[in-house]
C-alpha positions as YAML, in Angstrom:
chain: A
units: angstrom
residues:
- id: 1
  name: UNK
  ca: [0.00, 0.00, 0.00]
- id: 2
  name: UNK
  ca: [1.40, 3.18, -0.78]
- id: 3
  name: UNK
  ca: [2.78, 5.30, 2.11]
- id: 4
  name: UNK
  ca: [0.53, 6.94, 4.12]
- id: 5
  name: UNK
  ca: [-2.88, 5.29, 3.14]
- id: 6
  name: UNK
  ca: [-4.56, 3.07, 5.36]
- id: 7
  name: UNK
  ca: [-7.62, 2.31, 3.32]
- id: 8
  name: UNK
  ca: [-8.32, 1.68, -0.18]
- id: 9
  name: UNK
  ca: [-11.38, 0.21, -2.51]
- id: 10
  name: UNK
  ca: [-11.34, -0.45, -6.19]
- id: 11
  name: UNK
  ca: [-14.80, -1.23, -7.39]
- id: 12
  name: UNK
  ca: [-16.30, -2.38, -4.48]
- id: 13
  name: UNK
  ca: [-19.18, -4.09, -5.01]
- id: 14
  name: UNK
  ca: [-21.68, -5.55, -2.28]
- id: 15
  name: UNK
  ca: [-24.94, -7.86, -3.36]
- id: 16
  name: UNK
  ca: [-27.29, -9.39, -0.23]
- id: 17
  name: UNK
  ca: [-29.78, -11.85, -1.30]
- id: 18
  name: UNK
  ca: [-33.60, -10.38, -1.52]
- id: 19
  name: UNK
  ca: [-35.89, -13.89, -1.83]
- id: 20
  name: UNK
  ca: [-35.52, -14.85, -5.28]
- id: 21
  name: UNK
  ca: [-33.48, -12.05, -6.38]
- id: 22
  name: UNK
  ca: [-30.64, -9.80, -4.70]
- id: 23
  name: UNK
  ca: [-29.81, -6.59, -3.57]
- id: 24
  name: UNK
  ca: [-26.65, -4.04, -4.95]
- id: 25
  name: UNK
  ca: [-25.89, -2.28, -1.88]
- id: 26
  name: UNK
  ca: [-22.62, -0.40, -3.11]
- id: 27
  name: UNK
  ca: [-21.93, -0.49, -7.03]
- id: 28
  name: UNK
  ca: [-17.99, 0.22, -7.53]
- id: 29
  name: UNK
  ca: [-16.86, 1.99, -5.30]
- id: 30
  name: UNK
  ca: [-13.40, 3.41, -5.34]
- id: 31
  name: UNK
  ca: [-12.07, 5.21, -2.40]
- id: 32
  name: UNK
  ca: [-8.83, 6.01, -0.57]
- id: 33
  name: UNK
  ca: [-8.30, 6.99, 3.29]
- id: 34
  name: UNK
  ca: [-5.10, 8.12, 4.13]
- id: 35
  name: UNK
  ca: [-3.12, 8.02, 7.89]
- id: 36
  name: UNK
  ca: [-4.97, 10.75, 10.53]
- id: 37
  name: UNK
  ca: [-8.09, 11.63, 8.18]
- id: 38
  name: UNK
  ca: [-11.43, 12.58, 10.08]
- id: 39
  name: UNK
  ca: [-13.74, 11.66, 7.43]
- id: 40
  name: UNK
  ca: [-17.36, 10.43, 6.97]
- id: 41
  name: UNK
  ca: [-19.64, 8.47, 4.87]
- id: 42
  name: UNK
  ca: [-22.85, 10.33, 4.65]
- id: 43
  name: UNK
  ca: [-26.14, 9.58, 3.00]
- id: 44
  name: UNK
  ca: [-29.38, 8.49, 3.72]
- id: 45
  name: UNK
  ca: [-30.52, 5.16, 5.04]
- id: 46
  name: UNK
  ca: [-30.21, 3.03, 2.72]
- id: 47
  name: UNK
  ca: [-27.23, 4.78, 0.62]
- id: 48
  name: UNK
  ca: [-24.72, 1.79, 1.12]
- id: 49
  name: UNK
  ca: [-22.95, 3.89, 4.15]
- id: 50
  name: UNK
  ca: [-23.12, 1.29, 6.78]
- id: 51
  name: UNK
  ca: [-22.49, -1.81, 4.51]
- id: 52
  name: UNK
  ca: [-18.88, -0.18, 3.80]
- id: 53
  name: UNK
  ca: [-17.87, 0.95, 7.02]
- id: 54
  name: UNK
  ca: [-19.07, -3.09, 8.06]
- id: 55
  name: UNK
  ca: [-16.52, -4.09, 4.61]
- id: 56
  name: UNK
  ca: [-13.57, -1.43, 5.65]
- id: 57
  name: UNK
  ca: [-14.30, -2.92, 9.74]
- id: 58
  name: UNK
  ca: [-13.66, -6.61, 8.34]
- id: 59
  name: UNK
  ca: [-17.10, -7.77, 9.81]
- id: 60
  name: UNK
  ca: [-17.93, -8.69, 6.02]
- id: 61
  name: UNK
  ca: [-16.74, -8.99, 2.69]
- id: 62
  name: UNK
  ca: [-16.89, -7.42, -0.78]
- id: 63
  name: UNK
  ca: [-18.85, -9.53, -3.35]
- id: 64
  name: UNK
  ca: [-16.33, -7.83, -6.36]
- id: 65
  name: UNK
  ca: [-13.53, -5.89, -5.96]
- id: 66
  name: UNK
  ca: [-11.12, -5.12, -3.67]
- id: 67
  name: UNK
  ca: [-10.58, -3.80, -0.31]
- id: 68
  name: UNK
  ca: [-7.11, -3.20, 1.33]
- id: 69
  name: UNK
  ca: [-7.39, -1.94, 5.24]
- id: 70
  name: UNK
  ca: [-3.74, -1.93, 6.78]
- id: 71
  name: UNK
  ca: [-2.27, -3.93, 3.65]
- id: 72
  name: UNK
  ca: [-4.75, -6.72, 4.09]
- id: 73
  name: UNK
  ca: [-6.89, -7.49, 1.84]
- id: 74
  name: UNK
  ca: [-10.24, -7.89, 3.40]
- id: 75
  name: UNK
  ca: [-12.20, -10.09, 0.69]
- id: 76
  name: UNK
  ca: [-9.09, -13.06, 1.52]
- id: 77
  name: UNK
  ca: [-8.94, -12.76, 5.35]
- id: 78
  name: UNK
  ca: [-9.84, -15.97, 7.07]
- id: 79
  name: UNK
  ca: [-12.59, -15.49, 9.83]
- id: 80
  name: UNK
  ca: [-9.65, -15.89, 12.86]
- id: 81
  name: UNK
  ca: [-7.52, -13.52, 10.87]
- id: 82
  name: UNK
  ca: [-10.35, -10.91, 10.40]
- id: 83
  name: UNK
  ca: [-10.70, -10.84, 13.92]
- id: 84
  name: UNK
  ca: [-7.38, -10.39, 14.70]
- id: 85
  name: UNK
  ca: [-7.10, -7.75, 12.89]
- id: 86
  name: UNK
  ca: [-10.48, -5.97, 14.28]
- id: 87
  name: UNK
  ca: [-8.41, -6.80, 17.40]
- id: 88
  name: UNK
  ca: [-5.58, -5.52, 17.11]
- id: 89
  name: UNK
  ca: [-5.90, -2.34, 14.89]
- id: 90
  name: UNK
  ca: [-9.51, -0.94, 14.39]
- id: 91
  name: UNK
  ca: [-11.65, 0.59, 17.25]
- id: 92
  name: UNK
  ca: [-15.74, 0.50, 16.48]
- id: 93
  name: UNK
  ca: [-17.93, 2.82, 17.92]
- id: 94
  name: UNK
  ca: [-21.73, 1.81, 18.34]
- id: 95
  name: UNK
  ca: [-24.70, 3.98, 18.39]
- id: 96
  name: UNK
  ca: [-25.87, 1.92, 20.90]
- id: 97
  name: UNK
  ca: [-23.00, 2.18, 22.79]
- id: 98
  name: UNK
  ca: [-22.67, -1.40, 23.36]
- id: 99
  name: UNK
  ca: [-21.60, -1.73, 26.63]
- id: 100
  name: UNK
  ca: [-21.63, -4.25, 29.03]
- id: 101
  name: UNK
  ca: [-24.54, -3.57, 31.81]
- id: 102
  name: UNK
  ca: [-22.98, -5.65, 34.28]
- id: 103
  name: UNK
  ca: [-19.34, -4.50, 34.20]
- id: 104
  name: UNK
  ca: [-18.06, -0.91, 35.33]
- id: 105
  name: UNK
  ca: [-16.67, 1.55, 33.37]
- id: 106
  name: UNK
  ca: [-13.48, 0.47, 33.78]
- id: 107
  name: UNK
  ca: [-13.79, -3.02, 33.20]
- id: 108
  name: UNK
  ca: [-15.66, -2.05, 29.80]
- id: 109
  name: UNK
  ca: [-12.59, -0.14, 29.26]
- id: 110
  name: UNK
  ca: [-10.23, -2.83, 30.06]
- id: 111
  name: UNK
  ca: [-11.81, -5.54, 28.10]
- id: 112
  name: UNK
  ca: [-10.23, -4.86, 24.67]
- id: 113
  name: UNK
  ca: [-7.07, -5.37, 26.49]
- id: 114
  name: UNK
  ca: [-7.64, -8.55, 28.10]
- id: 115
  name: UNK
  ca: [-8.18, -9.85, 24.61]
- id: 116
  name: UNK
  ca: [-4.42, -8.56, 23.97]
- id: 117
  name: UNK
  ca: [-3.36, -9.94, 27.09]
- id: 118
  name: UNK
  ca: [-1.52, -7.20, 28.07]
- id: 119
  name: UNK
  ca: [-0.15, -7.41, 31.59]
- id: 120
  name: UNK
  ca: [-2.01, -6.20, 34.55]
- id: 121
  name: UNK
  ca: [0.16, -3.00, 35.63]
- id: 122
  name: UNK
  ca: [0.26, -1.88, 31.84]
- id: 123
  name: UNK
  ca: [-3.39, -2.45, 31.20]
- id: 124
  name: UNK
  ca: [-4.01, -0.17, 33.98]
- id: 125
  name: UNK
  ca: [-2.41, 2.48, 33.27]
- id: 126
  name: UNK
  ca: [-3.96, 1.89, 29.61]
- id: 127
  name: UNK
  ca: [-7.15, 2.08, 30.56]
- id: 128
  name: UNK
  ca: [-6.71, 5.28, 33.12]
- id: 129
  name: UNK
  ca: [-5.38, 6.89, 30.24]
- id: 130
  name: UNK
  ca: [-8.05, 6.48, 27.52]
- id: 131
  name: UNK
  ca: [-10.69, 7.28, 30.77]
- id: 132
  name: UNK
  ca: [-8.93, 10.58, 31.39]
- id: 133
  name: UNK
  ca: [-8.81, 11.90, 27.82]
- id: 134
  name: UNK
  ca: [-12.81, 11.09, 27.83]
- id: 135
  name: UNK
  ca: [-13.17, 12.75, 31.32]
- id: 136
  name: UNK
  ca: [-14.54, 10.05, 32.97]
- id: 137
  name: UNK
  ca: [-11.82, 9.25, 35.85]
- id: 138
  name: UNK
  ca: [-14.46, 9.75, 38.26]
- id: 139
  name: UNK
  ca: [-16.85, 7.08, 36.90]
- id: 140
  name: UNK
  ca: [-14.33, 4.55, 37.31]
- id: 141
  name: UNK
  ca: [-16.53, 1.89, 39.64]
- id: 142
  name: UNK
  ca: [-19.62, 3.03, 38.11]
- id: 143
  name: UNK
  ca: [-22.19, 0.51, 35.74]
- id: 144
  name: UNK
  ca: [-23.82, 1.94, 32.31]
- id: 145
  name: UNK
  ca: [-27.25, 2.03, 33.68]
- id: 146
  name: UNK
  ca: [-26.00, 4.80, 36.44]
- id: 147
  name: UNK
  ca: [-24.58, 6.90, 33.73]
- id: 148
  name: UNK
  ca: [-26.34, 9.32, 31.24]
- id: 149
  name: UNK
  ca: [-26.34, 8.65, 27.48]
- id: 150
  name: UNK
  ca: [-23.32, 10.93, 26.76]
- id: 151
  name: UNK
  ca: [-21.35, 9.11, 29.39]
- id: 152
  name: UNK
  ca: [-22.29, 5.89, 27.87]
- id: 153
  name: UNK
  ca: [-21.19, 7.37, 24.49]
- id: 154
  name: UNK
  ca: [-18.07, 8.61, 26.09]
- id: 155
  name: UNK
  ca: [-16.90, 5.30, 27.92]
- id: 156
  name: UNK
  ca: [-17.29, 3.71, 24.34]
- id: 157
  name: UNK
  ca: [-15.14, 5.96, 22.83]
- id: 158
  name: UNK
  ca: [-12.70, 5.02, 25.80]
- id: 159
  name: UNK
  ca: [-13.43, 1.67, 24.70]
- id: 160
  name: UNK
  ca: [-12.65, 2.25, 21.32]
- id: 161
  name: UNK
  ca: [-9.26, 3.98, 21.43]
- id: 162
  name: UNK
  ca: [-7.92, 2.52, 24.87]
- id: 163
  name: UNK
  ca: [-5.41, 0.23, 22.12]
- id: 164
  name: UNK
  ca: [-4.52, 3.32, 20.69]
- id: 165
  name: UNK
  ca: [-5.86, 1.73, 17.39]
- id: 166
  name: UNK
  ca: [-5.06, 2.58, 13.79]
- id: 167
  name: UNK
  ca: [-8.44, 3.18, 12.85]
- id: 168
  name: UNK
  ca: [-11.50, 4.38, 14.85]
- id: 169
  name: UNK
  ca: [-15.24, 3.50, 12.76]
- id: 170
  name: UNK
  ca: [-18.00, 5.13, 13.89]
- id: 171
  name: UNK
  ca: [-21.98, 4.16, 12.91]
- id: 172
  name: UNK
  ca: [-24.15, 7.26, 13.50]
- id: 173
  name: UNK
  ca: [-22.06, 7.64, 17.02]
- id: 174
  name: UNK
  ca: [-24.53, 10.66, 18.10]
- id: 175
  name: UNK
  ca: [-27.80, 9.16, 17.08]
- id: 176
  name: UNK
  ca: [-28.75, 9.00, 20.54]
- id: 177
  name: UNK
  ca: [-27.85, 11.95, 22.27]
- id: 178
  name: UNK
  ca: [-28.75, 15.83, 22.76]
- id: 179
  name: UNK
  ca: [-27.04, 18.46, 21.00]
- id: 180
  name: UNK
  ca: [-24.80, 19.28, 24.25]
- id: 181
  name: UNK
  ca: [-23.44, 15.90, 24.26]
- id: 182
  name: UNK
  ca: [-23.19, 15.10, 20.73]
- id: 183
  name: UNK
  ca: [-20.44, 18.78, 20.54]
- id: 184
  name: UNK
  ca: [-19.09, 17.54, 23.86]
- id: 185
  name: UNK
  ca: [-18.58, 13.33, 21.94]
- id: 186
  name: UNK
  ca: [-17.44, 14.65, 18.84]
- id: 187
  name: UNK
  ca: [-15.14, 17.65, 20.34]
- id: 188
  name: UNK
  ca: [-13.00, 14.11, 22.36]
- id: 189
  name: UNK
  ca: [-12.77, 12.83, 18.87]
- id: 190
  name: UNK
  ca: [-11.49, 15.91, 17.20]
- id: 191
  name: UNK
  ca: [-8.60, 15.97, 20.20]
- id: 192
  name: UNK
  ca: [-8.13, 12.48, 19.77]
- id: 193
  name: UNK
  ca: [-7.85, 12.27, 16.60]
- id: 194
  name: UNK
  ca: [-5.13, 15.13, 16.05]
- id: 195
  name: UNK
  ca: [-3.16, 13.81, 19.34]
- id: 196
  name: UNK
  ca: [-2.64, 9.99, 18.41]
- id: 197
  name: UNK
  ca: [-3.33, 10.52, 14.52]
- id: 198
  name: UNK
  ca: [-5.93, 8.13, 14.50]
- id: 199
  name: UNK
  ca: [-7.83, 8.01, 11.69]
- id: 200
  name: UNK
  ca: [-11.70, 7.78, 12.13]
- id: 201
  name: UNK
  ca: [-14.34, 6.83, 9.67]
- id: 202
  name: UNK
  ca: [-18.12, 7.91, 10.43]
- id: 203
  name: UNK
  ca: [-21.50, 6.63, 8.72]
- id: 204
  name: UNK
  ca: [-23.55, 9.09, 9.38]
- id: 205
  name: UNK
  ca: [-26.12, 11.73, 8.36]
- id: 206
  name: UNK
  ca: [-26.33, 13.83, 11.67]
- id: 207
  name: UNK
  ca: [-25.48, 17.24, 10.51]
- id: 208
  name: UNK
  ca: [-23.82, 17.68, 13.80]
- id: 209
  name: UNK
  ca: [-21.59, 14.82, 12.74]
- id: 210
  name: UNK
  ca: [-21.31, 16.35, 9.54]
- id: 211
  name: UNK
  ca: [-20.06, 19.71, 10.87]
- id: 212
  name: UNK
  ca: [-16.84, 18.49, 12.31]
- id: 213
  name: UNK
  ca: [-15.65, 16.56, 9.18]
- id: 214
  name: UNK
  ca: [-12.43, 17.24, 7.44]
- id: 215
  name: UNK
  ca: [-13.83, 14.70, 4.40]
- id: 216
  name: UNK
  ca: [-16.90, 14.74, 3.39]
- id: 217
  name: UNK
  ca: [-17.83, 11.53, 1.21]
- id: 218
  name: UNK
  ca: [-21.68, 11.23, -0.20]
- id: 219
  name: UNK
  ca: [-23.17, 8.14, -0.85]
- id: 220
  name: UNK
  ca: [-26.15, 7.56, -3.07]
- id: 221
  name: UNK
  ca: [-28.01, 4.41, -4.00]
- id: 222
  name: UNK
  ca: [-24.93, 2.88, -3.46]
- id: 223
  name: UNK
  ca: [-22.66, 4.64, -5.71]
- id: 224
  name: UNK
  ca: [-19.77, 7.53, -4.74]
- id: 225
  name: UNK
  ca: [-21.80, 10.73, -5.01]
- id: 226
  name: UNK
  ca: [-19.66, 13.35, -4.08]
- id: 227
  name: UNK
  ca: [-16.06, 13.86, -2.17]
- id: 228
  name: UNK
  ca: [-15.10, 16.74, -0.53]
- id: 229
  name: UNK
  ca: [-11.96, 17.71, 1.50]
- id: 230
  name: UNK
  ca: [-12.84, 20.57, 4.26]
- id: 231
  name: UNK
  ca: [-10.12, 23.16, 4.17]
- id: 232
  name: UNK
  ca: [-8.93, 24.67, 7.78]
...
């Protein structure tokens, strides 16, 4: 892959079987996403958006075409290697925040480590880390259901970058919260994303969401409508 890109699609195509006949959900796409970008895939439902995030995410595979994440080739990955490499490198954030009910904050923080098996004292100070640059130190021993939805959203973003991963991909990360939140969420992403160069990926249509991106990248009936870079 050449230097400095991280993603890249040539003529991505995705079908999903409709009873007798099937569904195109993307139709060639071609796309590149290069080291640190804050980008997002916007469109409305039903535009393809999600289906490629799921493609670039490794949690399925292209019918035709290709797609490279991190030099990998997604459409050859065996089902162990495809999770190691959602593992090891990507961070997903959930509009449903996905958190475990029963677990605090920190161990929901702490579990993408465990997976890593990366020792205790190290995994601590991991996790206190990614807490503090979401502001939620003081939520430590706390449980989801004690914490508002912007916390929620917050200790999955924790969640998400604790591994300091290559690439952050987001599915309509604000869909659930207030406007205060959603500027607070999307502000820790901003910082994050210029501090550890992480590059994120949304699928969104929130124009809140939509505000803060530095690429802009329209879907439509599954094609590439329109790509825009966002100068400073």
């Amino acid at each position: 892959m050449e230097d400095n890109l991280i993603i890249k699609t040539e003529k991505l195509t995705k079908r999903f079987p409709m009873g007798k006949s099937e569904f195109t959900a993307l139709k060639g796409i071609d796309l590149s996403l290069g080291t640190g970008e804050f980008a997002g895939l916007i469109g409305p439902s039903g535009s393809g958006k999600t289906t490629l995030l799921n493609i670039v995410g490794s949690l399925d595979t292209p019918s035709e075409g290709k797609v490279i994440v991190l030099d990998r080739s997604i459409g050859n990955l065996t089902a162990k290697e495809a999770a190691r490499l959602r593992k090891e490198k990507l961070g997903f954030i959930f509009q449903n925040y996905n958190l475990l009910a029963v677990h605090t904050v920190y161990e929901n923080v702490e579990f993408p480590l465990l997976l890593l098996h990366i020792a205790g004292t190290e995994r601590k100070r991991m996790v206190l880390d990614a807490l503090e640059w979401v502001g939620l130190t003081d939520k430590i021993k706390q449980k989801p259901p004690q914490l508002s939805g912007g916390e929620c959203q917050r200790v999955a973003i924790a969640r998400a970058m604790v591994k300091k991963p290559s690439i952050v991909l987001a599915d309509e990360p604000t869909a659930n919260l207030d406007a205060a939140n959603s500027h607070n969420i999307l502000q820790t992403m901003v910082k994050l994303n210029k501090e550890l160069k992480t590059t994120f990926l949304f699928a969104t249509h929130d124009e809140k969401v939509i505000s803060y991106l530095k690429r802009k990248i329209y879907l439509l009936d599954g094609k590439l409508d329109k790509d825009e870079t966002v100068s400073n």
